[in-house]
N, C-alpha and C positions, 0 to 999 in steps of 0.2 A: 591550423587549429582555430576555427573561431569561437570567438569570448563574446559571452552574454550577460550580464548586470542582471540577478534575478532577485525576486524577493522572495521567501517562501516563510510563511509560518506551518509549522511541523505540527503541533499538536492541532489545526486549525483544518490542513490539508488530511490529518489522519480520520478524524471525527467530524468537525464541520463541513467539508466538503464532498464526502463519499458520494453525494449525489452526482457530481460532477460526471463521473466516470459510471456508474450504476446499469445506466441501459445501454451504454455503447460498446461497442466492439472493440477490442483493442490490437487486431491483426493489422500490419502495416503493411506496403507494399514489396517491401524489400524482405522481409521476414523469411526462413523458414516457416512455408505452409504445411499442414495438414497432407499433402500431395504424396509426400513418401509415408503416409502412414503410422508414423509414431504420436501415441499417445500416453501421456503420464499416467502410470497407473498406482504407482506407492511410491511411498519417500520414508528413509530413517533415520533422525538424527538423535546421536548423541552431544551433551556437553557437562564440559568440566569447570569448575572455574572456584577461586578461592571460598568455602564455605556453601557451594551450591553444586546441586549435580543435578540429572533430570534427561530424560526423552520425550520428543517429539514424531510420533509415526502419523501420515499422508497418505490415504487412501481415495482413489477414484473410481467411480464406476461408471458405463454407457451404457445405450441402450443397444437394438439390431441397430437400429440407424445411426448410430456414433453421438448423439445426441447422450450429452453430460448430462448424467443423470442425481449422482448424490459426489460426494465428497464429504468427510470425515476427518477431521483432525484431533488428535489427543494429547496434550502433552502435561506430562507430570514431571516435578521438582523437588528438589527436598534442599533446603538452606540453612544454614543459622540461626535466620530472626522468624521464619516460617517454616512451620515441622513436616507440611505435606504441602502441596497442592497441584490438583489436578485439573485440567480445562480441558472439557471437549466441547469441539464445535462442530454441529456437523450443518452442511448445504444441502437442500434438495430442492429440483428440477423439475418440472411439469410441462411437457410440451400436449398441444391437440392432432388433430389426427394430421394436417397440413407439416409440422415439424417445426411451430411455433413454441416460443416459449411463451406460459401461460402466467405460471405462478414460479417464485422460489421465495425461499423461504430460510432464514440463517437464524441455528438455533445455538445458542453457548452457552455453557453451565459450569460455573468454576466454582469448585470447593477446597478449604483450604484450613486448617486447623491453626490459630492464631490462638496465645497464651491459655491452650485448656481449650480454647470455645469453637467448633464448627462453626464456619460462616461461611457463606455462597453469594454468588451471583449471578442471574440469570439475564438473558438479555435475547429475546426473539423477535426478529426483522422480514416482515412479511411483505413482499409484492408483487402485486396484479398488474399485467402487461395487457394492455392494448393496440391495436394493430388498423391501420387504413391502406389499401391499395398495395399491401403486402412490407409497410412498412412501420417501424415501430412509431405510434403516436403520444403515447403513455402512460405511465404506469405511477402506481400509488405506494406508498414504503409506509405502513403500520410497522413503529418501533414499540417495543416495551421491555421494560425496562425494571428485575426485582431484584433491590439489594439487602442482603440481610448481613451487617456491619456490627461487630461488637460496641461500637461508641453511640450510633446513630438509631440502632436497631430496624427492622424492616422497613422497604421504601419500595413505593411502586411508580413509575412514570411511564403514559403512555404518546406519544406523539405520531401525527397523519402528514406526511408530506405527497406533494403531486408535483411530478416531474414532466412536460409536455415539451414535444419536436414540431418546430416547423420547417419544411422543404420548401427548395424551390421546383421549377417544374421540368428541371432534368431529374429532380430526385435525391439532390445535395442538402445534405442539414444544413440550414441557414443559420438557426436558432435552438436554444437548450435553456427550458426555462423554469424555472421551482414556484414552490407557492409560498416559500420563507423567501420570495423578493430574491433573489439570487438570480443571473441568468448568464449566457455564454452564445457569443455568435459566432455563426464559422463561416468559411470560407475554403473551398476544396480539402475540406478535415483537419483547416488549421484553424485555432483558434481566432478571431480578433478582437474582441472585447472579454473582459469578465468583471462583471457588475456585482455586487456583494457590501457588504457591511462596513469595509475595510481600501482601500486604492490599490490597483493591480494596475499594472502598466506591460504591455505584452507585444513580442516582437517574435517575428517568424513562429508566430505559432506556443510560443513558450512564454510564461509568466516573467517578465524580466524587471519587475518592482513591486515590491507590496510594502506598506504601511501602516503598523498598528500600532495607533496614539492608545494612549493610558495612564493612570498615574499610578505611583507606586503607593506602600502604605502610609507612608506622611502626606499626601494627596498632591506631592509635586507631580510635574509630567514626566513620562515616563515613556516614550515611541521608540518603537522596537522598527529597526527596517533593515529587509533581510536581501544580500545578495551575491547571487549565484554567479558560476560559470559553466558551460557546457561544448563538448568537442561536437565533432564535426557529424557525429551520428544522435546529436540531442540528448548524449548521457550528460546528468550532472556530474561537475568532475570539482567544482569549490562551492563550497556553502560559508557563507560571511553573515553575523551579525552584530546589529551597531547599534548601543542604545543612547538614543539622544545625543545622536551624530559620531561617536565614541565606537571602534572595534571593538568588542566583549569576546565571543570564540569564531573561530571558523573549522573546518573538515576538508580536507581534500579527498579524492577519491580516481584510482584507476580502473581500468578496465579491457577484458578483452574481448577478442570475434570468439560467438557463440550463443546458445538459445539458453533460457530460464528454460526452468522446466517445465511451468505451465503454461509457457507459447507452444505448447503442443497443443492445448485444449481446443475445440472448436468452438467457431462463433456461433453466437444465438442467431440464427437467421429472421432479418429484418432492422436487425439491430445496426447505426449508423456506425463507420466506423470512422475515428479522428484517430489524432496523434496527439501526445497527453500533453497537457498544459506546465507540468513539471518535471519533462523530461523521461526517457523513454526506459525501459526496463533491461540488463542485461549482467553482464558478468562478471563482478567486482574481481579486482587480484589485490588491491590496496585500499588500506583507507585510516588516515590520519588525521586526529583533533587536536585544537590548541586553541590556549583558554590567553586570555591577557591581565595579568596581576596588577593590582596597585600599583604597582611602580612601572607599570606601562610597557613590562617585559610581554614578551609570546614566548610560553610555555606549551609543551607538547605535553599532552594527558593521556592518549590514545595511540597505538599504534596495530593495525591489522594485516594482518595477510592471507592470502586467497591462494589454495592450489585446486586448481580444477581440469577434471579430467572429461575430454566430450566423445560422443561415439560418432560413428561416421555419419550421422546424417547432422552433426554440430551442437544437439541437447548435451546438457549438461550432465553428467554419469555419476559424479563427485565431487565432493568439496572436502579438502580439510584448511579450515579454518584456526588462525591463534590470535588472540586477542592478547597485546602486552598494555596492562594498563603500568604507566612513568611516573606517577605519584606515589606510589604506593611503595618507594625501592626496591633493591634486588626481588624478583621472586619470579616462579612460574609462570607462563600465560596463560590465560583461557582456552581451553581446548574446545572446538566443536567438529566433528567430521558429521555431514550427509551420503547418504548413495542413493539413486534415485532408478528405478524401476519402468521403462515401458512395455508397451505392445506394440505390436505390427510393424515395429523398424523395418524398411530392408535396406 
């Protein structure tokens, strides 16, 4: 097993970074391909969990040409401290007559009944793909952005980002570069630099340091720096973080042989493909967090388990999932089971 030292900020990689990943390909060479035919077509999950219940149903469509064309995501809740809420998000696809992709377009709308009052949020992410010598040069991401908040009341924000590839002249992304000053250099689809706001330090391809100075609310400093481990196929498998040099929590995580579901999807042709900067996607069986108290114990607060079932081409068929949260004493765990739905297995 090798060990990788990594740093990741979570809420930074989920929102700040999306461009990262945005116009590139994410098939690998070792992957189940497309080749035998299976494509994710629906997904259903339920979950249970103390004072919360709710479904989540996954729908995909293609075109003749197998070109993804919409996706659809709905998921409604009902909890204790929020009486309804329901989020649809749906994707859609626009290739030209060549079987380029043109435009997509992510639209989400979540409304949710908090003390007596409807409130929503709406959030739609638009872009346009450009193309040279049959490959992708770059595309534009029109975000916007309406929140309508019982405390704040309506809010609108709209933001333009440009995302641009440079090649070498076998045709290898060299470069991945933003217009918010961010960029990323590759090398046979592995990372080697990544430039940003923040210090990344990066080895074989993976994020293996990151560091985010700050101060807290008394205005002392306050750096956050976060580090990973990863097995021998580039899955994260420890997440550690340490404030001002101090353990705070870490996660572990296991894993087994088999596909996500949507490594069935096809790639947007033209699109570069790399290997992800924070480790590669696959098949959780475990996963366990622990937080470190005042008195400098490591306390476990989380524990998960994963049963998953694949079909014979190795996608994943189902999950039933239990989340035991360890602070809370004796009680129940969190229920969640998936089944996932394709076409054209053989």
């Amino acid at each position: 097993m090798k060990t990788i030292q990594v740093i990741i900020r979570l809420i930074l990689i989920g929102v700040g970074l999306n461009w990262l990943s945005a116009g590139c390909g994410k098939q690998k060479d070792n992957e189940v391909t497309a080749a035998n035919g299976c494509r994710i077509q629906h997904s259903a999950s339920t979950f249970h969990s103390q004072g919360n219940d709710g479904t989540i149903q996954l729908d995909y469509a293609y075109d003749a040409q197998g070109n993804l064309t919409n996706k659809t995501k709905i998921s409604q809740s009902n909890s204790s401290t929020v009486a309804s809420d329901k989020t649809t998000t749906t994707d859609t696809y626009t290739y030209d007559a060549a079987g380029f992709l043109t435009r997509s377009v992510t639209d989400l709308h979540q409304q949710y009944m908090f003390a007596g009052k409807l409130s929503e949020y709406h959030y739609v992410s638009t872009k346009t793909y450009s193309y040279a010598n049959e490959r992708l040069t770059n595309y534009i991401q029109t975000d916007v952005i309406y929140d309508s908040h019982i405390t704040s009341g309506p809010q609108q924000q709209t933001s333009v980002t440009t995302t641009s590839y440079t090649y070498d002249g076998s045709g290898q992304l060299t470069k991945q570069t933003s217009s918010n000053g961010e960029s990323i250099t590759y090398q046979n689809g592995k990372a080697l630099t990544l430039t940003s706001g923040y210090a990344f330090e990066l080895q074989d391809g993976l994020v293996v340091k990151a560091t985010f100075p700050g101060t807290d609310g008394s205005g002392a400093a306050h750096t956050l720096v976060q580090v990973n481990e990863y097995d021998t196929n580039r899955r994260l498998i420890k997440h550690q973080e340490y404030i001002n040099d101090s353990l705070s929590t870490y996660y572990t995580q296991e894993w087994q042989t088999g596909q996500p579901a949507e490594s069935s999807l096809p790639a947007f042709k033209g699109h570069p493909t790399v290997l992800s900067l924070f480790g590669e996607s696959g098949l959780l069986t475990r996963y366990r967090a622990y937080s470190v108290n005042n008195q400098h114990q490591v306390v476990q607060y989380t524990d998960q388990t994963f049963e998953n079932q694949l079909n014979a081409g190795g996608y994943i068929l189902s999950t039933k999932q239990a989340n035991q949260i360890l602070t809370n004493g004796s009680q129940q765990p969190d229920l969640t089971t998936i089944s996932y739905t394709y076409t054209g297995c053989q």
